[in-house]
Each structure stands twice: as structure tokens, then as C-alpha cells.
C-alpha positions as CSV (number, residue, x, y, z in Angstrom):
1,X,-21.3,34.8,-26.1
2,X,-20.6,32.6,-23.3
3,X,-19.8,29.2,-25.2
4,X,-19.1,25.4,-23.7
5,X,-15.5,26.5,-25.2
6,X,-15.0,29.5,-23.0
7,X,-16.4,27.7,-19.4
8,X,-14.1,25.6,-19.6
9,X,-11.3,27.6,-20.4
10,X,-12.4,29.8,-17.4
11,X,-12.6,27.2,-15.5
12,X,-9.3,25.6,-16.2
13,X,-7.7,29.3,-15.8
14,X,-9.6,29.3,-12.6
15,X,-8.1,26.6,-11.4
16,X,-4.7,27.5,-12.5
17,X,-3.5,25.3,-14.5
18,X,-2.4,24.7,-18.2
19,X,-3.6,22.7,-20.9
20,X,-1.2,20.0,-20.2
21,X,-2.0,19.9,-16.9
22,X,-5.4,19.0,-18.0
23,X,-4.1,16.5,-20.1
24,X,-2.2,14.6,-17.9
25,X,-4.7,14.8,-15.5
26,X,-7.2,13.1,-17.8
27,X,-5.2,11.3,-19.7
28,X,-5.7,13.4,-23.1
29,X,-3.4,15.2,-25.1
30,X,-2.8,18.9,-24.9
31,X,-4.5,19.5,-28.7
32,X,-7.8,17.0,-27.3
33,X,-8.2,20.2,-24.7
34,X,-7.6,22.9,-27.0
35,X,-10.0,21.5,-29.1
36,X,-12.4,21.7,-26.2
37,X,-11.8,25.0,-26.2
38,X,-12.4,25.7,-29.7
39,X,-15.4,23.3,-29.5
40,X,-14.0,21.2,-32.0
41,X,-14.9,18.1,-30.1
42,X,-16.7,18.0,-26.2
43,X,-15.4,15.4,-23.3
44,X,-17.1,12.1,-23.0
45,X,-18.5,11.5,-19.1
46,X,-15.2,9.5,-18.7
47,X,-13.3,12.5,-19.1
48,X,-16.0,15.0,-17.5
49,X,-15.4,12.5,-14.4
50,X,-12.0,13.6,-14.2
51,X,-12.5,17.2,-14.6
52,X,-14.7,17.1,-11.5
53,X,-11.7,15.5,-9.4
54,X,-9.6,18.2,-10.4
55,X,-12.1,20.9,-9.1
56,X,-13.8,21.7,-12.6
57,X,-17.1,22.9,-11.7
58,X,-18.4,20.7,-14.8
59,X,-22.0,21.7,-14.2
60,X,-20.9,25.4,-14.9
61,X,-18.8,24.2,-18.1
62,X,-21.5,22.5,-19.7
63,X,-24.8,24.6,-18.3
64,X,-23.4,28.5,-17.7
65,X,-24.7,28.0,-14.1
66,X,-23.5,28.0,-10.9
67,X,-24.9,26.1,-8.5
68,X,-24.1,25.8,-4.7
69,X,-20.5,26.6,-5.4
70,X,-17.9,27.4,-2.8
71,X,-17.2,30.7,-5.0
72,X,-20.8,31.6,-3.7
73,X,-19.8,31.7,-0.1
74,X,-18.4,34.8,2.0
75,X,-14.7,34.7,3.0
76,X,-15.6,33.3,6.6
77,X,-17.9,30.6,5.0
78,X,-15.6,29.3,2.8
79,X,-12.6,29.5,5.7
80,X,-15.5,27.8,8.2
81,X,-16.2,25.0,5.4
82,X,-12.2,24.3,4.7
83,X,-11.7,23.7,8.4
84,X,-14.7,21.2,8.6
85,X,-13.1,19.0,5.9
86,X,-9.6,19.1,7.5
87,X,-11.3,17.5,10.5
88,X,-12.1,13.5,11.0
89,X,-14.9,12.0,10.4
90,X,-16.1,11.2,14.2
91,X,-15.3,15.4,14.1
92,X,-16.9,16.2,12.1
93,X,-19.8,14.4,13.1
94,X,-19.7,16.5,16.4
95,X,-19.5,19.8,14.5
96,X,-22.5,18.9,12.7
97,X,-24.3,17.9,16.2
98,X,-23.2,21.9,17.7
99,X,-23.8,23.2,15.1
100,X,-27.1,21.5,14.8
101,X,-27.5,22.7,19.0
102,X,-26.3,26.2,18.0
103,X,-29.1,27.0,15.4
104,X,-32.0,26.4,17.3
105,X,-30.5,28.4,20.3
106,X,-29.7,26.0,22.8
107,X,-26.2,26.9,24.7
108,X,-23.3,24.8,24.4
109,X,-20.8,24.6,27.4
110,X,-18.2,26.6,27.1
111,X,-15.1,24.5,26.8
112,X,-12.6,25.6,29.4
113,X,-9.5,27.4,28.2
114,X,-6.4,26.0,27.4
115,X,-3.9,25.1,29.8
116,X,-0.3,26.3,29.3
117,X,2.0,23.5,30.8
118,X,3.8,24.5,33.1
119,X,7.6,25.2,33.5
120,X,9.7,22.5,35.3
121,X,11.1,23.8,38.0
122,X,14.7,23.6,38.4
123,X,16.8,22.4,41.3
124,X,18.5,25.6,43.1
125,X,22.1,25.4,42.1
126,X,25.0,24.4,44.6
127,X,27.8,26.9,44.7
128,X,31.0,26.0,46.4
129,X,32.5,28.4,48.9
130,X,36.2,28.7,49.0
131,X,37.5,29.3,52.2
């Protein structure tokens, strides 16, 4: 059966980490999450809060569903939404404005292609003649 108690042990393994690694992270002690596990006792919002921050997928721990999860996306989605969130904000904002361009069909000027800089050129050298 696919308990509270095993979500969230999935979901801790799924992020790699420990059980004191959880604790630290939410200020607990290490028996607090293994009684989590064991469904001894369940996280008060406080805590559930701090799962989230970590990357728990908390909605999955407490329902058993997955929804709108990065784990649903294709390889190239997943790469594609990484990128977007390494950029700025202003960025970002211009992705969404392509991107927005690109779906209803409308073609986007081709940026032109990058310039290698070029070499400096060096002074011929002087050779001395002897003679």
C-alpha cells in the first residue's frame, strides 16, 4: 500500500538525502523523520513548508499524486525549463515574449552568428644582419 510513510521516504530518497539531512534542514530530529516514516506522527505546515524548499514534492507525500511535476517532462523539457530559470528576470521576460511569437507562427529574426574576435596582428620582427 502506498502510505503517507512511504511518499515521503520516496521522496526524501528521491532527493538524495538522509534522514538527518532532513532534520537539519527542518529543524527536527532524525527520530521526528523516522517517525514520519513509520507514521507515528505527520509534519505540521511549518515543517511541510520546509520540505517544499528542499524540493519535496509535498503534494505527492500527502495526496499519492503528481501534479505538474518536472519528473513529468521529457529530457529536453526539463533541460529547456533549467535554462529559463538560470536566466534574469528582464530574460526571461524576453523568452516568454519569443516564445509567446514562436507558438502562434510568427518568425523571429534570426540573430546573427557569433563573431570570433579576431587575432591581433603582430609587428613583423626586425632581424639584424651581420655584415
Amino acid at each position: 500500500m502506498n502510505t503517507f510513510g512511504r511518499r515521503f521516504r520516496e521522496e526524501r530518497r528521491r532527493l538524495g538525502l538522509i534522514q538527518q539531512e532532513i532534520a537539519d534542514a527542518t529543524g527536527l530530529s532524525k527520530r521526528a523523520m523516522g517517525s514520519y516514516e513509520r507514521e507515528e506522527r505527520s509534519p505540521d505546515a511549518e515543517v511541510l513548508m520546509r520540505l517544499i524548499d528542499l524540493g519535496m514534492d509535498v503534494y505527492y507525500v500527502l495526496t499519492g499524486e503528481r501534479v505538474g511535476t518536472r519528473l513529468d517532462l521529457d529530457p529536453m523539457q526539463r533541460s529547456l525549463l533549467d535554462d529559463f530559470e538560470r536566466c534574469s528576470p528582464e530574460a526571461q521576460l524576453e523568452l516568454v515574449k519569443q516564445a509567446a511569437l514562436m507558438a502562434k507562427g510568427v518568425a523571429l529574426p534570426s540573430s546573427p552568428p557569433a563573431r570570433k574576435p579576431k587575432a591581433k596582428a603582430t609587428a613583423p620582427s626586425k632581424q639584424h644582419k651581420n655584415g
